[in-house]
C-alpha positions in Angstrom: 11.2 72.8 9.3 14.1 75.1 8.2 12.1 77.8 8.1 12.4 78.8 11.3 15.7 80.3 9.9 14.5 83.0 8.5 15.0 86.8 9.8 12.8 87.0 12.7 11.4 83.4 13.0 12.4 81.1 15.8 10.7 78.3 17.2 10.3 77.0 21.0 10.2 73.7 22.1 8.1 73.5 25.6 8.7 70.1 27.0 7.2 68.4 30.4 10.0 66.0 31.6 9.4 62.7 31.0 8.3 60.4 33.5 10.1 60.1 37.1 10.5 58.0 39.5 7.9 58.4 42.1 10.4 59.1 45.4 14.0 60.3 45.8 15.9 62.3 48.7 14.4 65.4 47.5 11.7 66.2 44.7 14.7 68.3 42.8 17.0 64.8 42.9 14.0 62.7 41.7 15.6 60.2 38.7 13.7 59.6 35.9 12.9 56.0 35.3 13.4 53.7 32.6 10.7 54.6 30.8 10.9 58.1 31.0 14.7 57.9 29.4 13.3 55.7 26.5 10.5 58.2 26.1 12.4 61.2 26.0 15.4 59.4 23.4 12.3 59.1 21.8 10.9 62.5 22.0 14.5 63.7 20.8 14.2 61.0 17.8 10.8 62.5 17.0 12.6 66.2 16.9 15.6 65.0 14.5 12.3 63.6 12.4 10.9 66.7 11.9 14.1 68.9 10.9 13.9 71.1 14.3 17.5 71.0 15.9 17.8 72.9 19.1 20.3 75.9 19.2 19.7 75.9 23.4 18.3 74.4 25.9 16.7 76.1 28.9 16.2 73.5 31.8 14.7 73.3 34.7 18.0 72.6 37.5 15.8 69.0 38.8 17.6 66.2 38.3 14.9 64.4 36.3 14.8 67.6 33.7 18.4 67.5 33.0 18.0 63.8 32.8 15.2 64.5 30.0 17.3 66.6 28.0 20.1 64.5 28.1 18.2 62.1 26.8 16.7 64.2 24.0 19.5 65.2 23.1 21.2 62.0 22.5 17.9 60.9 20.6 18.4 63.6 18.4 22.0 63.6 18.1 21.9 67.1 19.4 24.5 69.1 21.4 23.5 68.6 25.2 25.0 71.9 26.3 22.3 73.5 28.5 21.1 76.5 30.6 20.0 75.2 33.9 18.1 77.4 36.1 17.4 77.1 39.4 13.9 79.7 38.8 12.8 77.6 36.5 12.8 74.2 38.9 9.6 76.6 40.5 8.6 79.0 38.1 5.5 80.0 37.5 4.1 80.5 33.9 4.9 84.0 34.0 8.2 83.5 35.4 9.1 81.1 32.7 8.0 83.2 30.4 10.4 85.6 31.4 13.2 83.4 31.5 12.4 82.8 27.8 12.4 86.1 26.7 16.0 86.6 27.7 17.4 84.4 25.1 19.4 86.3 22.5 17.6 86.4 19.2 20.6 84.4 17.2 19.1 81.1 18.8 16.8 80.0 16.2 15.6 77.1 18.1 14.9 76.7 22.0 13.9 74.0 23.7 12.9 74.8 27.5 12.5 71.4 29.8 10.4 72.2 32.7 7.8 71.4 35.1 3.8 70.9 34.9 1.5 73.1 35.6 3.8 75.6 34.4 4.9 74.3 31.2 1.0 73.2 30.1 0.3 76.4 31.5 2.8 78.3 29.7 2.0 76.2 26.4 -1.9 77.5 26.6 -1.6 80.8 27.4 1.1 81.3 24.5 -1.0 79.4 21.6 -2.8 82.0 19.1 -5.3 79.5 17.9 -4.2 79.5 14.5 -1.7 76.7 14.2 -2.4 73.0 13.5 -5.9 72.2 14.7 -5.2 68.4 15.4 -2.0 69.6 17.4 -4.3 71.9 19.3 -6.7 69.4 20.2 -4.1 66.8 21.2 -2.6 69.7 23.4 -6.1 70.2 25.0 -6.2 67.1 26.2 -3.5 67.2 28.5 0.3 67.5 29.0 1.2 64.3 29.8 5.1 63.8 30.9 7.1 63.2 27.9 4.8 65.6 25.9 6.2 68.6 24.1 4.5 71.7 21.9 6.4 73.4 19.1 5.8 77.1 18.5 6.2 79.4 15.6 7.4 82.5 17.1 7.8 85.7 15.2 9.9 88.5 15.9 12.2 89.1 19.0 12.2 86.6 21.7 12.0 89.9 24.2 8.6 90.5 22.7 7.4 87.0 22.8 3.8 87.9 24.7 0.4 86.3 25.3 -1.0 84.5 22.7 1.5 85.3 20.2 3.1 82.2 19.6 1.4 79.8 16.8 1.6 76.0 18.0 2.8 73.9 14.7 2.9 70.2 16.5 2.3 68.5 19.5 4.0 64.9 20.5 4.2 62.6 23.5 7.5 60.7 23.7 6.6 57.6 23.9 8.8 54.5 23.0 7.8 51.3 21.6 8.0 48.0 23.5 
């Protein structure tokens, strides 16, 4: 998954934090629970898999987002330096959109950690049909917490636009036991 290397070609993680606890003294200091640690060490396991290391992260400011990204990151042996943004924690898919197209073309690889709607949103309304049909159908039938899409995004990350982005896989964290 090297590729993405080349002149031009970056990919983007979109990620739905994985599962939370269902109270906490705000929605933004929510924890994630047990399971949603394990799932995201395994979503981050899952990454490493596949090749894709993460050059950034862009995540939501919520605590149960940066929890998820620590956790991938750790999963995947990855660097758990983020970007956490406050717009993001309500962004809509537009808005994260934006956010996204301010990354500085030398980041080959960005993972962004956010919120649903927005980041299922976001993930459909990039998609130009023409990736990997079974990733497209798993993506169609929901975004479950834990669940991230990885893009194929060619050219500047300024021009990154409505259906431009080809989706190349699609995976729930989900650990075993």
């Amino acid at each position: 998954m090297r590729e993405q290397s080349e002149r031009g070609r970056h990919l983007l993680v979109l990620m739905r934090h994985a599962k939370a606890e269902p109270g906490g003294e705000t929605d933004a200091l929510r924890e994630l629970s047990q399971r949603g640690w394990n799932d995201a060490l395994d979503a981050g396991r899952w990454l490493a898999g596949r090749g894709i290391t993460p050059d950034s992260a862009l995540v939501s400011s919520a605590r149960r987002t940066a929890s998820t990204w620590a956790a991938v990151a750790e999963g995947g042996s990855f660097p758990e330096a983020a970007a956490y943004s406050d717009s993001l924690y309500s962004a809509a898919p537009e808005t994260a959109l934006d956010l996204v197209r301010e990354t500085d073309d030398s980041v080959s690889v960005l993972v962004v950690v956010g919120h649903n709607p927005t980041i299922a949103y976001l993930a459909q309304l990039l998609d130009d049909g023409g990736g990997d049909e079974e990733a497209g159908r798993e993506m169609a039938t929901g975004f479950p917490t834990g669940a991230l899409a990885v893009f194929e995004v060619t050219g500047s990350w300024s021009d990154l636009d409505l259906a431009s982005a080809r989706l190349v896989a699609f995976h729930v964290g989900r650990a075993s036991g």
